[in-house]
C-alpha positions as CSV (number, residue, x, y, z in Angstrom):
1,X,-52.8,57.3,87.1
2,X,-56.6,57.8,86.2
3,X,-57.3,54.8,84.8
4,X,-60.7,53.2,86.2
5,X,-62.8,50.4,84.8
6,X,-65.0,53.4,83.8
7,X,-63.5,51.8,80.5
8,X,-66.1,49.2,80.4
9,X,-68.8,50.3,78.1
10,X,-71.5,48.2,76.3
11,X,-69.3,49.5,72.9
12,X,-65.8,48.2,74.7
13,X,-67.5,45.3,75.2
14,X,-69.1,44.6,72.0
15,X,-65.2,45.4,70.4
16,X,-63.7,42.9,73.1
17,X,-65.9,39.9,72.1
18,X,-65.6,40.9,68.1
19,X,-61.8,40.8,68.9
20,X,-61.7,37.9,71.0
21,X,-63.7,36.0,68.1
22,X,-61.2,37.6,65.5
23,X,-58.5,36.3,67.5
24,X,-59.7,32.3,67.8
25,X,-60.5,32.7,64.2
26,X,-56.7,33.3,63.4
27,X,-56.5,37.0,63.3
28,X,-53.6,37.3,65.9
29,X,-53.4,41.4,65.2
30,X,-56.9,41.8,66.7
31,X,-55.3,41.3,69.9
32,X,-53.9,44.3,69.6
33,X,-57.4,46.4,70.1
34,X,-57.6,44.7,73.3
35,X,-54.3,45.9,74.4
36,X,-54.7,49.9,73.2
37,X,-58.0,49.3,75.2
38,X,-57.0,47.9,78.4
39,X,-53.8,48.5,79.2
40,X,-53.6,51.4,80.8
41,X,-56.2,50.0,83.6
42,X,-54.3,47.0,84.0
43,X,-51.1,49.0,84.5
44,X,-52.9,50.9,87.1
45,X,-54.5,48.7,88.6
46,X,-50.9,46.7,88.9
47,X,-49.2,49.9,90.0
48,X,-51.5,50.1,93.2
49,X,-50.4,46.6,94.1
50,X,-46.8,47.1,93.7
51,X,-46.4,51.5,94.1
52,X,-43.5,50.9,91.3
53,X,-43.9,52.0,87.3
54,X,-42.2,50.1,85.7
55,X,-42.8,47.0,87.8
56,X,-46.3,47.7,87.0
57,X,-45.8,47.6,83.3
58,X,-43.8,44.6,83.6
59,X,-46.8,42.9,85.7
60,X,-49.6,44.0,83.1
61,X,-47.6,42.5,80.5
62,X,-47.7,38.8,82.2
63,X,-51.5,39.4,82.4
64,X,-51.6,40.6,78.8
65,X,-49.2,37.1,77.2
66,X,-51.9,35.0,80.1
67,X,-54.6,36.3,78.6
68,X,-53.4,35.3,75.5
69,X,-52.1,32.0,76.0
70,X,-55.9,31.7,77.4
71,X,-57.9,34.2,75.5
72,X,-60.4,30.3,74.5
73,X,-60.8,29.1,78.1
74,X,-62.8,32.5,78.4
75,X,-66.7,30.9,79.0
76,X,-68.4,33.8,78.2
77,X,-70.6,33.7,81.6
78,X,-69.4,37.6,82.0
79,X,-68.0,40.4,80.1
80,X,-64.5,40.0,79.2
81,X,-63.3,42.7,80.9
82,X,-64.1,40.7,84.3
83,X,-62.6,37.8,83.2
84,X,-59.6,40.1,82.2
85,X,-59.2,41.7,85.5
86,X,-59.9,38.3,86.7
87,X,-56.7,36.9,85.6
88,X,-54.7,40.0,86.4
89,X,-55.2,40.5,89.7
90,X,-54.1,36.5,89.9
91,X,-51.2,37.4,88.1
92,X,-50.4,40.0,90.5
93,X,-51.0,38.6,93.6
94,X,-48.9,35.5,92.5
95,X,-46.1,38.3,91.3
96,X,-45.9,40.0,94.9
97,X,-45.7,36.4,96.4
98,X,-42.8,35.6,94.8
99,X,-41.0,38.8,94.6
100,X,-43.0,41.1,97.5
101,X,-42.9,44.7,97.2
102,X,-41.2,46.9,100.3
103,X,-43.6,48.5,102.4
104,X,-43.2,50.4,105.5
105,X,-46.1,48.4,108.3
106,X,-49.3,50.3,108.9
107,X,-48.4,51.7,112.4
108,X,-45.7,53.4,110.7
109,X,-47.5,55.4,108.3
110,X,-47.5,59.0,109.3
111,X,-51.2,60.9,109.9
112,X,-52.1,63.8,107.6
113,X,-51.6,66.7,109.4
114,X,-54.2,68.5,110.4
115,X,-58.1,67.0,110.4
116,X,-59.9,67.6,107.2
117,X,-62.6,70.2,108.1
118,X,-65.1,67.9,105.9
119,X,-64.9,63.9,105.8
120,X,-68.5,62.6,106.4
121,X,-67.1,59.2,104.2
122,X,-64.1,57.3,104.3
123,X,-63.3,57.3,100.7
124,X,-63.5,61.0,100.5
125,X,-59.8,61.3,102.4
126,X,-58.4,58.1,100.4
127,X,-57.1,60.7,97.9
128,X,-54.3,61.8,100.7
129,X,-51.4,60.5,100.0
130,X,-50.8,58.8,103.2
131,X,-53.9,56.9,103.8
132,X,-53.0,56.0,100.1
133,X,-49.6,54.8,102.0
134,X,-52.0,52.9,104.4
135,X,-53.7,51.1,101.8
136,X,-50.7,49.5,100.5
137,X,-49.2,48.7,103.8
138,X,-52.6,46.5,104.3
139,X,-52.4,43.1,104.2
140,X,-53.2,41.7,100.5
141,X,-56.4,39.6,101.6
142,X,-57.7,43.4,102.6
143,X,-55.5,45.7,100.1
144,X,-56.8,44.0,96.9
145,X,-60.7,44.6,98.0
146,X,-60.0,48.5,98.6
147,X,-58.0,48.9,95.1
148,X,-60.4,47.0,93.0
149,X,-63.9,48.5,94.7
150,X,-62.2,52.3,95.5
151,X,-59.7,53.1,93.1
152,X,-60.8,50.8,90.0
153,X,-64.8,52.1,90.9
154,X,-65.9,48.5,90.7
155,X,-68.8,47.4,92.0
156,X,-69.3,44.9,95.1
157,X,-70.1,42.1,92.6
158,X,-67.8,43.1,90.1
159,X,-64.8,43.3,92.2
160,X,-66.2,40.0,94.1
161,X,-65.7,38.1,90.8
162,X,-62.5,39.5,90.0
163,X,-61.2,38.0,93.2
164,X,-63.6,34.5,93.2
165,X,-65.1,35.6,96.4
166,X,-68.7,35.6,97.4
167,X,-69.8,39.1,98.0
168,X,-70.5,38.8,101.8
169,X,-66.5,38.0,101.9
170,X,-65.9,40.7,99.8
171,X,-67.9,42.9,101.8
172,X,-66.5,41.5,105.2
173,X,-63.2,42.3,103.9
174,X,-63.7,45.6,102.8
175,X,-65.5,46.0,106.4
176,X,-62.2,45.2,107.9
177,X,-60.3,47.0,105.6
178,X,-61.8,50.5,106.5
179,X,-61.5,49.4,110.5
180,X,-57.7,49.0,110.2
181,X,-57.9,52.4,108.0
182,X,-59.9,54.1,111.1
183,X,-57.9,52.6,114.4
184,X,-54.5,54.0,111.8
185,X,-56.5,57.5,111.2
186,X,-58.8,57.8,114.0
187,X,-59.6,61.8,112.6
188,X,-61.5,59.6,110.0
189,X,-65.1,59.5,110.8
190,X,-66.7,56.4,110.7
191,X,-68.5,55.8,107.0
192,X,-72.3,55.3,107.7
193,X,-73.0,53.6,104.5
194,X,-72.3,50.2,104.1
195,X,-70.7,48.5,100.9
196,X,-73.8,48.1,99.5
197,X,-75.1,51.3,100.2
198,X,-71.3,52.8,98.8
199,X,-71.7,51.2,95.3
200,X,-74.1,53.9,94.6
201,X,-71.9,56.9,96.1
202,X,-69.9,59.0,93.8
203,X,-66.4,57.8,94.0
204,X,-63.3,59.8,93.8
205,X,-60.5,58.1,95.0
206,X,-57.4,57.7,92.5
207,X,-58.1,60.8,90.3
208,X,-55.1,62.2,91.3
209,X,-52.6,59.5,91.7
């Protein structure tokens, strides 16, 4: 699971609109380059809501026939990728709602053993597998800010749109988010840079996953 929206390049962008417009013309294959382009960061991005693989495809897929069935409300005000992951992360929070994944309650998530000898930033230990365990055990209003701003490598304003939030909830959340992470793990140093300061940190988390 490697996927990140690293995907969204000025030329990914440029063949999303041409695309889209082939689309609305008529030209129902041209969908298809939007699929081969994004689907393997909407099944990842679905995956780390739900922890299952083939859920995750099943999930990506509902986003992939909305998108469709609403490829012209699209307003152009942002890249299409946005608007994509927009709509995902909609369709996925309103999957989990009806049909919510198992997942063992934060308190119950085991500490890594042994305190890493270097962790001067919280993301730098989201690669272990059980604060990755502690992610999804958050609750959603906190889980989805995490996934979309550390594992997807989204930007505060990015992931804010994704979620229609303003950015100071976003960043409130994401706040919270690492404060539930630290009173689980208290061997986690507290980050000293803020969200806004983090957007410009190298991020790591997910490679692996």
């Amino acid at each position: 699971m490697t996927s990140t929206l690293t995907s969204a390049t000025p030329k990914n962008a440029a063949n999303d609109l041409e695309d889209v417009d082939r689309v609305l013309a008529g030209d129902v294959a041209a969908f298809e380059g939007i699929v081969r382009r994004w689907q393997g960061p909407l099944v990842n991005m679905a995956w780390r809501y739900c922890r299952d693989r083939s859920r995750a495809e099943e999930m990506a897929q509902e986003a992939f026939i909305r998108a469709w069935r609403g490829l012209a409300n699209w307003r152009r005000e942002g890249s299409f990728s946005t608007w994509l992951f927009a709509l995902a992360a909609n369709v996925y929070r309103t999957e989990l709602k009806r049909f919510p994944t198992e997942t063992m309650p934060l308190d119950s998530v085991p500490e890594p053993a042994g305190a890493a000898s270097q962790h001067r930033e919280l993301v730098a230990h989201l690669s272990l597998e059980a604060v990755r365990r502690a992610v999804l055990a958050l609750p959603l209003r906190y889980r989805e800010p995490v996934v979309l701003f550390y594992f997807h490598e989204m930007d505060v304003a990015t992931a804010a749109r994704t979620l229609g939030l303003p950015e100071g909830t976003l960043k409130a959340r994401l706040s919270r988010a690492r404060a539930l992470l630290r009173q689980r793990f208290p061997n986690l140093e507290r980050a000293e840079d803020e969200p806004a300061a983090m957007e410009s940190s190298t991020l790591t988390i997910g490679k692996g996953a």
